[in-house]
C-alpha positions in Angstrom: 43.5 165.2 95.3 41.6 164.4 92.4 40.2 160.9 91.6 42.5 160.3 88.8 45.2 161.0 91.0 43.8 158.4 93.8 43.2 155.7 91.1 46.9 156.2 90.3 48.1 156.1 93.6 46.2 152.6 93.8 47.5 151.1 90.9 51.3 151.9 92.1 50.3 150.2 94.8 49.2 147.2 93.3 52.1 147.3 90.6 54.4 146.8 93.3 52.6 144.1 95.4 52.7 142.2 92.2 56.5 143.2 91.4 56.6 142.0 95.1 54.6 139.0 94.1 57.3 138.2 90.7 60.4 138.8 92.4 60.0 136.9 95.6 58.3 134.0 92.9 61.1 133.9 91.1 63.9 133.2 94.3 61.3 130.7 96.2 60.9 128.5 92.8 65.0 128.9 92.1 66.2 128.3 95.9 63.4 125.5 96.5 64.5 122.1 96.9 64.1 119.5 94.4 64.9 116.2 96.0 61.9 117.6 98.9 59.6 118.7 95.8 60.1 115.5 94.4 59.2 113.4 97.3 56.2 115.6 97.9 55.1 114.7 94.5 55.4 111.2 95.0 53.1 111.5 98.1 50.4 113.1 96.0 50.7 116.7 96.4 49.2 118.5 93.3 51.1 121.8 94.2 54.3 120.4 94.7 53.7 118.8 90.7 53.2 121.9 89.0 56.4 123.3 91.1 58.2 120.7 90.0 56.5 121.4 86.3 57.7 124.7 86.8 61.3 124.1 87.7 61.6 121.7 85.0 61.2 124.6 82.1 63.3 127.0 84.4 63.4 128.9 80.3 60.0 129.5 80.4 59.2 130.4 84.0 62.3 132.8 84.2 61.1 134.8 81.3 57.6 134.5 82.1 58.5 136.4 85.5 60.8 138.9 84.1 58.4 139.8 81.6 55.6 140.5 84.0 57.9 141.7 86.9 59.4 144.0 83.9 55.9 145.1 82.5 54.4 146.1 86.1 58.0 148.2 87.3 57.5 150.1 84.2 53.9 150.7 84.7 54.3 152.0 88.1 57.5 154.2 87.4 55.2 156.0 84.7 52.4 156.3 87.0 54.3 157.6 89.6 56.0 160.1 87.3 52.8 161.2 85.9 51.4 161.3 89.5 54.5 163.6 90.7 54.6 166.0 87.9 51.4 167.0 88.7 51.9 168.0 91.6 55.4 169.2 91.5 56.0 170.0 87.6 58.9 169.1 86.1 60.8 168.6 89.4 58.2 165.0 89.7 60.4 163.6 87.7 63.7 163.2 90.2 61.1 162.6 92.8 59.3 159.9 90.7 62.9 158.3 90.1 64.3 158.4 93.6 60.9 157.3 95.4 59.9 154.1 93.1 63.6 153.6 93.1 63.8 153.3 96.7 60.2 151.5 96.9 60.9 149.0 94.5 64.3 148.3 95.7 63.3 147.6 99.3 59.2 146.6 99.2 59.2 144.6 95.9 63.4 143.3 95.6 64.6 143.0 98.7 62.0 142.0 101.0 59.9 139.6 99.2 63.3 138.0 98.1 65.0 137.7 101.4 61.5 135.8 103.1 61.3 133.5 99.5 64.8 132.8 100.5 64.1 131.8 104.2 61.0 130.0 103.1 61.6 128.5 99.7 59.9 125.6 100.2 56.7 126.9 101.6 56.3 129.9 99.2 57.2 128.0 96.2 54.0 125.6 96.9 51.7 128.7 97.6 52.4 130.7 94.7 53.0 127.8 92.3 49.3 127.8 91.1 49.1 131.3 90.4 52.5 131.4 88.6 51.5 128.7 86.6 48.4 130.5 85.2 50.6 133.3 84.6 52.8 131.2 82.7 50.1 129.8 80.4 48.5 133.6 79.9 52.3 134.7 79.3 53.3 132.2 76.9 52.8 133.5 73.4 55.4 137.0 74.3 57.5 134.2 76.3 57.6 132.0 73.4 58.4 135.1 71.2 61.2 136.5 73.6 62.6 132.8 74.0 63.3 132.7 69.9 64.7 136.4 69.7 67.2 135.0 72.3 68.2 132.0 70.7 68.9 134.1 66.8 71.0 136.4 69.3 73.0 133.6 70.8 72.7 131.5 67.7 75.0 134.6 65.4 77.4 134.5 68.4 77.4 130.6 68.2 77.0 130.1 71.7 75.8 126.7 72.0 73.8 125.5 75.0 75.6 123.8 77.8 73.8 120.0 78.5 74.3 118.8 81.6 75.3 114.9 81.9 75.9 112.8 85.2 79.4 113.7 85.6 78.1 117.6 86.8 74.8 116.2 88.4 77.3 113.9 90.8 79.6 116.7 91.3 76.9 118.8 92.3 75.9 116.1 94.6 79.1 116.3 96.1 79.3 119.3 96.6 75.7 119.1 98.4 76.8 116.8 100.5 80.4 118.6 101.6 78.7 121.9 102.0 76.1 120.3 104.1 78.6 118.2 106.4 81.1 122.0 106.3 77.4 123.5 107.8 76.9 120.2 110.0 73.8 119.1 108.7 75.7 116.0 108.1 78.0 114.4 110.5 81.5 113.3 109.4 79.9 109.4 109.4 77.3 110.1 107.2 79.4 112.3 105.2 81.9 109.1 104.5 79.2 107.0 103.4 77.2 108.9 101.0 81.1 109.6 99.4 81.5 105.9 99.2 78.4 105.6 97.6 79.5 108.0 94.5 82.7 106.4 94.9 81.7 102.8 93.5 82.2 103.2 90.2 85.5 104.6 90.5 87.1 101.6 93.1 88.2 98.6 91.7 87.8 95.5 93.7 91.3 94.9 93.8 91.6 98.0 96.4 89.6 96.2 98.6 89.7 92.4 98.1 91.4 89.9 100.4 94.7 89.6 98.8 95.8 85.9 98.1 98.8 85.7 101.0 96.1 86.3 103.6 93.0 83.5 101.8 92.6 80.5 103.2 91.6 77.6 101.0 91.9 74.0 101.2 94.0 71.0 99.4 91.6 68.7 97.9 94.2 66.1 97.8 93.9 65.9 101.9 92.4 63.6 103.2 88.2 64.4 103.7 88.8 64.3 107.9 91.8 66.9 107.8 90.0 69.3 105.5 87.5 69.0 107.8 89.2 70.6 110.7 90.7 73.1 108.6 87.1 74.5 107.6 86.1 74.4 110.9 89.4 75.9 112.5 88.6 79.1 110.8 85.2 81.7 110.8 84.6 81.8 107.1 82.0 80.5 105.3 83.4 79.7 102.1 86.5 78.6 101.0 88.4 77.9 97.9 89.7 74.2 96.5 92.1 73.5 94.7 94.0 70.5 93.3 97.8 70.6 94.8 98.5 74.2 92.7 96.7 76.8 94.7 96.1 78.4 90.7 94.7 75.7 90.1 91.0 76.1 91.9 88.4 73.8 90.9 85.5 74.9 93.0 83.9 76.9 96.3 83.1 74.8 99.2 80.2 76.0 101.5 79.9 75.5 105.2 76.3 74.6 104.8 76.9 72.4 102.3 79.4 70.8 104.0 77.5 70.5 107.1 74.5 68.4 105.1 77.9 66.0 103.7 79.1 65.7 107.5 75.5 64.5 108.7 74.8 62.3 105.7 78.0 60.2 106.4 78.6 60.8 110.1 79.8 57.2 110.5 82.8 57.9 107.8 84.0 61.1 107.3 86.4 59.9 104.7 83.7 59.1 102.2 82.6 62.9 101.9 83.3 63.9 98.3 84.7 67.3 98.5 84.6 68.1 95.1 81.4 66.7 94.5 80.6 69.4 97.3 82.4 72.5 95.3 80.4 74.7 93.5 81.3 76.0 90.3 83.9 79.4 90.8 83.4 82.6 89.9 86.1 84.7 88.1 86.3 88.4 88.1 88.9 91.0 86.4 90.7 92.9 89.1 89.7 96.2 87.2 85.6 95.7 87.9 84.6 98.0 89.4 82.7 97.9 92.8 79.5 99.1 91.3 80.0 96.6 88.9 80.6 93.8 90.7 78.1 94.8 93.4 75.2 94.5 90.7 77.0 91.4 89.1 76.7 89.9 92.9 73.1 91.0 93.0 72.2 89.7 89.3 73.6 85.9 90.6 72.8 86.0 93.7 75.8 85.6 94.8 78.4 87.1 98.2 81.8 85.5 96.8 84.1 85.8 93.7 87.9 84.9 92.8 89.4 87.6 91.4 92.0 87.3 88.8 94.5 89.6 86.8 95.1 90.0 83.1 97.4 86.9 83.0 94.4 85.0 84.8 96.3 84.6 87.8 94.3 84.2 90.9 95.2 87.4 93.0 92.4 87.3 96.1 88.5 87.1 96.6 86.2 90.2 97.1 82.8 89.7 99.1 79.7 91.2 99.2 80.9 92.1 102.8 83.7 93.9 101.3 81.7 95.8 99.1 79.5 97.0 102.1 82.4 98.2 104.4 83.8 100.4 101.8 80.5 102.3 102.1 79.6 102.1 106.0 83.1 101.1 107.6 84.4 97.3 109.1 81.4 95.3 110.1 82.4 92.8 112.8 81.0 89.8 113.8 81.6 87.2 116.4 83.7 85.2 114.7 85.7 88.1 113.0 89.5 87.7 113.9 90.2 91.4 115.0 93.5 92.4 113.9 95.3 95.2 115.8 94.0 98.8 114.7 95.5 102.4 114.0 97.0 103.2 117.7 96.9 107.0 118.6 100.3 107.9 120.1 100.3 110.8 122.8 102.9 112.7 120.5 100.9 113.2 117.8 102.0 110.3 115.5 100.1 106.7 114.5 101.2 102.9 114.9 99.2 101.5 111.8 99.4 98.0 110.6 101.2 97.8 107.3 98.1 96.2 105.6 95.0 99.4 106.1 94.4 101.0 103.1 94.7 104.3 101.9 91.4 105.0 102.0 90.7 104.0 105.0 92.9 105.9 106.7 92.2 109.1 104.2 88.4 109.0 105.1 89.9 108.4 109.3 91.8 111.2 109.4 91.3 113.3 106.5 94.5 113.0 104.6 95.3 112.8 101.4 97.6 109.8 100.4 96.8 108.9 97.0 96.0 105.2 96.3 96.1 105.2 92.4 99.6 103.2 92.4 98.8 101.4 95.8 96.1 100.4 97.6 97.8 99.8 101.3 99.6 102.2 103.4 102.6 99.5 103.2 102.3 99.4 99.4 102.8 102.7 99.4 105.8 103.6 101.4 107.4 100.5 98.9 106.3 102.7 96.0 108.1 105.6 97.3 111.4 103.9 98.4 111.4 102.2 95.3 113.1 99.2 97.5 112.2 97.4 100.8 113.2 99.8 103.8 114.6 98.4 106.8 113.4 98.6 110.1 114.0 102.1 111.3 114.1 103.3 108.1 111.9 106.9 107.0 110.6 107.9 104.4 109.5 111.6 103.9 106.2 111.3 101.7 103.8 114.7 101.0 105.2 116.2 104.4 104.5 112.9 106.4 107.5 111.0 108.0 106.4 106.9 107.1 109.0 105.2 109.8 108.9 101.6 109.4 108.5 99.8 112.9 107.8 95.9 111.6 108.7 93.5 108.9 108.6 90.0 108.4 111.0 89.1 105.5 109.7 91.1 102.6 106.4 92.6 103.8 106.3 95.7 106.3 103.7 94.9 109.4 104.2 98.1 111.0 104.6 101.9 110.3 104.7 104.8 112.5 103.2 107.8 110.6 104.0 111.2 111.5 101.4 114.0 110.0 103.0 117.1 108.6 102.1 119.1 111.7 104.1 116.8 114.5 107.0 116.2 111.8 109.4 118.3 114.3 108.6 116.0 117.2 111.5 113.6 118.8 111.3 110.9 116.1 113.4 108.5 118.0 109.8 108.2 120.4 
């Protein structure tokens, strides 16, 4: 073997260590993750910047790779051909093509690629130094291959696809599924970072405290009845209003109240209770949660009245409200706990007329919608059209809604049947 034939022999070798090099490159920087690059780069880390400067002009690193994993396959098929025809004639050629095809396929694609993908992270921050030299050197045939693409795709008119939040929160959607579907993320965890991206999309009057169940107070009663009243339930705010319960003139506050008590402890009946009320806060019934969340946040404030288009008062949200859609009930002490979903041994559920849909759809993965309800009561009325008697079922997306309580026009109680126990004994 001659020396010209060893020096050849060397470079294929280092052609595909450096096709190696460009291909495995090109999957760590594509399959590495972004959210962990960032924080790395928040924490200082030089390397994990240039990755991240990398990523960032995916155009420009993709065709800086292709062009030099391109440019060094080529070189090394020609070698090798060159190489094998001298030793075999015109036969080197098959030989050439079925060798380099077979060493490039499993030494410098398949390999490299398959431990970039195992070790994206790591291998991205090794070789993202030396990439980005090669991307400067590249540049000027980059930059020229970059505007030869664009003229093609510009006379076909194919215009570049932006991407806007809508797709970057459906892709984080998707993360998040696919990682709780892999249990990465447990079924809790999964519900709340939902909730999260859910915000903008509930309205406060799905989860406000509808005005049948708020308690507020008569500020034409005497100042020693009211008195009791506040402190015969666990709430720290109430509304007041003057005889029409529309008519609310102001938020009292324990605390307040409290200072008025021990200020005129020898005569509860000269405590001004509208001198106590602070001003009340009005909200459209079609804010948003992540809305009113940062409205709460802006003033400082945990309570608002919420009204609808007519300005009729229709409930009060919370702060607390806001909160439990994203992490579930939070109970306290002095929480009046109501009776809960009861799981019946034949497959079906006693639920209280009043949980929402979405509770119950993040419980037990169902899919009621609540776009013309918001409570599992409200919706069996929208699908009867009337008010069922006791007894009565309703067949609704393959469930059987029975209705178990009522108290004149408002159903307490359903017993829900999922699709899969629908040919149980309903009379159970």
């Amino acid at each position: 073997m001659t020396t010209a034939q060893i020096i050849s022999l060397a470079a294929i070798g280092v052609l595909l260590a450096l096709s190696a090099f460009f291909s495995g490159s090109e999957t760590a920087l594509t399959a590495t993750s972004r959210p962990r690059m960032h924080h790395l780069e928040k924490r200082g880390s030089k390397r994990a910047k240039i990755v991240a400067r990398l990523i960032n002009d995916r155009e420009r690193l993709i065709g800086a790779i292709l062009l030099g994993n391109n440019a060094v396959n080529i070189l090394a098929s020609a070698l090798a051909t060159s190489l094998l025809i001298s030793f075999f004639g015109d036969a080197g050629v098959a030989y050439a093509t079925i060798g380099m095809t077979a060493l490039i396929l499993v030494f410098a694609e398949v390999l490299p690629k398959t431990y970039a993908i195992r070790h994206a992270d790591r291998m991205a921050l090794t070789v993202a130094p030396i990439l980005g030299a090669i991307v400067w050197i590249l540049t000027p045939g980059v930059a020229s291959i970059q505007a030869l693409v664009r003229f093609i795709l510009y006379m076909f008119s194919t215009q570049k696809v932006q991407n806007d939040n809508s797709s970057a929160e459906e892709e984080l959607r998707g993360v998040i599924s696919l990682q709780a579907a892999e249990g990465s993320v447990i079924k809790e965890e999964h519900d709340m970072l939902s909730s999260i991206l859910d915000l903008d999309e509930v309205t406060v009057e799905q989860v406000m405290t509808h005005r049948k169940d708020v308690i507020m107070l008569n500020v034409s009663a005497e100042p020693v009845s009211l008195i009791e009243q506040v402190l015969a339930n666990p709430f720290s705010r109430l509304g007041l209003y003057d005889n029409d319960p529309e008519n609310i003139i102001g938020i009292i506050h324990t605390k307040d109240l409290l200072r008025a008590i021990y200020k005129n402890r020898k005569d509860l009946s000269h405590i001004n209770f509208s001198g106590l009320a602070q001003e009340p806060w009005f909200v459209p019934e079609t804010t948003s949660l992540q809305e009113q969340l940062n409205a709460f946040r802006a003033r400082r404030a945990h309570f608002a009245l919420v009204v609808d288009e007519y300005g009729s008062f229709m409930g009060l949200v919370t702060l607390e409200d806001i909160l439990e859609e994203i992490v579930g009930d939070i109970k306290d002490e002095h929480d009046v706990v109501y009776r809960n979903v009861i799981s019946r041994p034949d497959g079906s559920y006693l639920i209280p007329g009043t949980s929402t849909i979405r509770d119950l759809n993040r419980e037990f993965d169902w899919s009621f919608p609540d776009e013309e309800a918001t409570t599992i009561a409200g919706l069996v009325l929208n699908s009867a059209k009337n008010i069922p008697e006791i007894g009565q079922k309703i067949r609704y997306l393959g469930f059987t809604l029975e209705v178990r309580g009522r108290q004149k026009n408002r159903i307490t109680l359903l017993r829900v049947i999922p699709p899969s126990e629908t040919n149980i004994d309903t009379n159970a």
